[in-house]
LOZA-146716 format. One record per residue (C-alpha): residue number from 1; residue in three letters; x, y, z. Coordinates in nm, 3 decimals, always signed. Layout:
<sites>
+-----+------+---------+---------+---------+
! seq ! type !       x !       y !       z !
+-----+------+---------+---------+---------+
! NUM !  ALA !       X !       Y !       Z !
...
+-----+------+---------+---------+---------+
</sites>
This chain:
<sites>
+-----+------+---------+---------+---------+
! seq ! type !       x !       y !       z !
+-----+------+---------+---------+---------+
!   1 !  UNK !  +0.321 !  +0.910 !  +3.250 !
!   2 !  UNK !  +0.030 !  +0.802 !  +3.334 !
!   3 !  UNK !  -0.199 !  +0.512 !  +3.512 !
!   4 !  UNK !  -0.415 !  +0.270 !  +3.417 !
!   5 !  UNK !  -0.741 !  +0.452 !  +3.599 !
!   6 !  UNK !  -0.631 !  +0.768 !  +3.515 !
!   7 !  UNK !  -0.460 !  +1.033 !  +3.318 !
!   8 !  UNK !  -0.162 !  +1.147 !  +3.379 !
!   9 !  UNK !  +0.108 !  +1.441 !  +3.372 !
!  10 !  UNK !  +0.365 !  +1.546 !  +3.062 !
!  11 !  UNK !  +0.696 !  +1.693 !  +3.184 !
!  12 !  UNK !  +0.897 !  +1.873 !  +2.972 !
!  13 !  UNK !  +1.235 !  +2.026 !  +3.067 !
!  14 !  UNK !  +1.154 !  +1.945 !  +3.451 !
!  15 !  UNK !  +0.796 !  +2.148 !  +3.475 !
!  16 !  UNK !  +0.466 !  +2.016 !  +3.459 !
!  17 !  UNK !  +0.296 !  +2.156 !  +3.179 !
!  18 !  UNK !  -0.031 !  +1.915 !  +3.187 !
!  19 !  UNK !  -0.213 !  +1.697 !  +3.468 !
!  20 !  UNK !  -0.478 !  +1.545 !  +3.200 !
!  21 !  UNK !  -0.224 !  +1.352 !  +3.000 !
!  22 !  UNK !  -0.273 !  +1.033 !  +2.813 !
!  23 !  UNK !  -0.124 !  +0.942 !  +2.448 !
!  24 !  UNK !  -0.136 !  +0.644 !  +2.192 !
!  25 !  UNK !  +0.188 !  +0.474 !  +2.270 !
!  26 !  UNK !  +0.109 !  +0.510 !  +2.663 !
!  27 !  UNK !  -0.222 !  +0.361 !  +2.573 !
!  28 !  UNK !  -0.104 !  +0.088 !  +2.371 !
!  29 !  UNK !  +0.171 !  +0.002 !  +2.643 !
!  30 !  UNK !  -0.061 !  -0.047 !  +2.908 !
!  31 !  UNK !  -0.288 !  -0.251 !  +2.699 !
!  32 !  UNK !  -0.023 !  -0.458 !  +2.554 !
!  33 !  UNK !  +0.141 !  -0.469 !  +2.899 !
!  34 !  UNK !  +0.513 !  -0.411 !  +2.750 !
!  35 !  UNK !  +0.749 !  -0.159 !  +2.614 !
!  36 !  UNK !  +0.711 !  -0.008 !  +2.273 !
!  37 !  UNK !  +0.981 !  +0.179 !  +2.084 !
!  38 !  UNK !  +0.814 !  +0.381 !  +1.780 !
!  39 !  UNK !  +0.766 !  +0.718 !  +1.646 !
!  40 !  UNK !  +0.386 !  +0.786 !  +1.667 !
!  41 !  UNK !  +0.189 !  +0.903 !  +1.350 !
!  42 !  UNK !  -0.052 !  +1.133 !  +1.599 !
!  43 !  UNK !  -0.070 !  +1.240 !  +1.909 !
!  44 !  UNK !  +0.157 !  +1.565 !  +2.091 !
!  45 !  UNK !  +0.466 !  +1.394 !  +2.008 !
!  46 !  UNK !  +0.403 !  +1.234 !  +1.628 !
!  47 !  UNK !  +0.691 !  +1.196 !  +1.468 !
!  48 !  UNK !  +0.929 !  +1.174 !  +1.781 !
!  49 !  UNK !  +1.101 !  +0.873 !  +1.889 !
!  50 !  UNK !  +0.960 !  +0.746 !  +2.184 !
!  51 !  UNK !  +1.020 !  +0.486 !  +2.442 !
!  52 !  UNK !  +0.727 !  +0.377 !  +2.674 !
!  53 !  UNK !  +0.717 !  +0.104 !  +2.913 !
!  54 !  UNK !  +0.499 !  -0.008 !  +3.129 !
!  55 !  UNK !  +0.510 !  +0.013 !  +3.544 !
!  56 !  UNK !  +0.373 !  -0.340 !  +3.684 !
!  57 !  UNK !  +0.200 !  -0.447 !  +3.986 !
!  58 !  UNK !  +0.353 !  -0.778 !  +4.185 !
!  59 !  UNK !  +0.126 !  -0.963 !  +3.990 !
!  60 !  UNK !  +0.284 !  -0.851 !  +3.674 !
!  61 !  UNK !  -0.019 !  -0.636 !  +3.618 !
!  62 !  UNK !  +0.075 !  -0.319 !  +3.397 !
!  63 !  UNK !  -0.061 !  -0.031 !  +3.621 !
!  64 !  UNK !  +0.054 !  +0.289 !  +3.428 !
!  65 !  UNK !  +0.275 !  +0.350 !  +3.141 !
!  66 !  UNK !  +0.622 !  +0.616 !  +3.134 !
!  67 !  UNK !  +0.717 !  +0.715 !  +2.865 !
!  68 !  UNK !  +1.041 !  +0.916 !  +2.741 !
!  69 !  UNK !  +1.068 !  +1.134 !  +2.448 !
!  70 !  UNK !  +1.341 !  +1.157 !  +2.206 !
!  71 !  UNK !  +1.410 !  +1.481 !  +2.115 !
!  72 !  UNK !  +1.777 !  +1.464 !  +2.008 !
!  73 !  UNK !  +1.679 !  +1.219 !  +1.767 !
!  74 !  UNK !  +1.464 !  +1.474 !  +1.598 !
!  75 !  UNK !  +1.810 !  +1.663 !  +1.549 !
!  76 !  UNK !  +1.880 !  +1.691 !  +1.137 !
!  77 !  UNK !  +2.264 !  +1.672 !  +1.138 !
!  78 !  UNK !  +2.302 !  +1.752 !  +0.818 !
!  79 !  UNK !  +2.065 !  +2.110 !  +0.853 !
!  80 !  UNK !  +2.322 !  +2.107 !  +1.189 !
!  81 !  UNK !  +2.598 !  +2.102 !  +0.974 !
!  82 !  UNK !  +2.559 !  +2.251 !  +0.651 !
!  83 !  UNK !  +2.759 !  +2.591 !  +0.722 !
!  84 !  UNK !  +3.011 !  +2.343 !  +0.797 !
!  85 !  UNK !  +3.134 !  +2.201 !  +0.461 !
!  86 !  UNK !  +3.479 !  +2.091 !  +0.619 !
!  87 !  UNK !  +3.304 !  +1.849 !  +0.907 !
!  88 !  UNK !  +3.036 !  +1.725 !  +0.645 !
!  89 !  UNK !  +3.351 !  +1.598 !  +0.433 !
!  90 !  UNK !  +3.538 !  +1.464 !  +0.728 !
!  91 !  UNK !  +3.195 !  +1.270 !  +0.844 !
!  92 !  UNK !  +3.144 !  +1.125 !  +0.411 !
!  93 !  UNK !  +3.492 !  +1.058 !  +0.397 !
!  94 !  UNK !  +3.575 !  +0.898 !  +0.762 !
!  95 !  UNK !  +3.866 !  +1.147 !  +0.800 !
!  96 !  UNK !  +3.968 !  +1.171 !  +1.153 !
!  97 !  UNK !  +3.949 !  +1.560 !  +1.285 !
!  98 !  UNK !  +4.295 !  +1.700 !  +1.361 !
!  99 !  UNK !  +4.400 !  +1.808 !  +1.699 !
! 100 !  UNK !  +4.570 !  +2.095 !  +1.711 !
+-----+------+---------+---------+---------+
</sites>
């Protein structure tokens, strides 16, 4: 997150590990003045989904930018699964799991 004056703070995992923040979707959201779902090329999160949108004033004014990272979408099922051959079938095939 961070404001349109100013730099702002990352959070990860509920601590705040930097108070000088600022990145190229926030920038581009509060320029643009709307959200932007992408996965950056550069920056601390390239090549995470990410979902930014922009905090307005009452005049509609964008006056920072939040953004949220995707990191389950970084998740390769497939490395996940592999020393699962039995659930990889199920998933290619569509075969409902049994209950036992």
């Amino acid at each position: 997150m961070r404001s349109k004056n100013k730099k702002g703070v990352r959070v990860e995992k509920g601590e705040v590990i930097d108070y000088e923040y600022t990145g190229p979707v926030l920038e581009r959201a509060l320029e643009e003045n709307r959200v932007i779902r992408t996965t950056p090329l550069t920056g601390r999160y390239a090549r995470i989904p990410v979902v930014v949108a922009p905090i307005r004033n009452e005049k509609g004014e964008a006056v920072a930018a939040l953004g949220v990272v995707d990191v389950v979408g970084t998740v390769d099922l497939g490395a996940v699964f592999a020393d699962f051959p039995r659930v990889l079938e199920q998933i290619k095939t569509g075969e409902k799991p049994k209950i036992l």
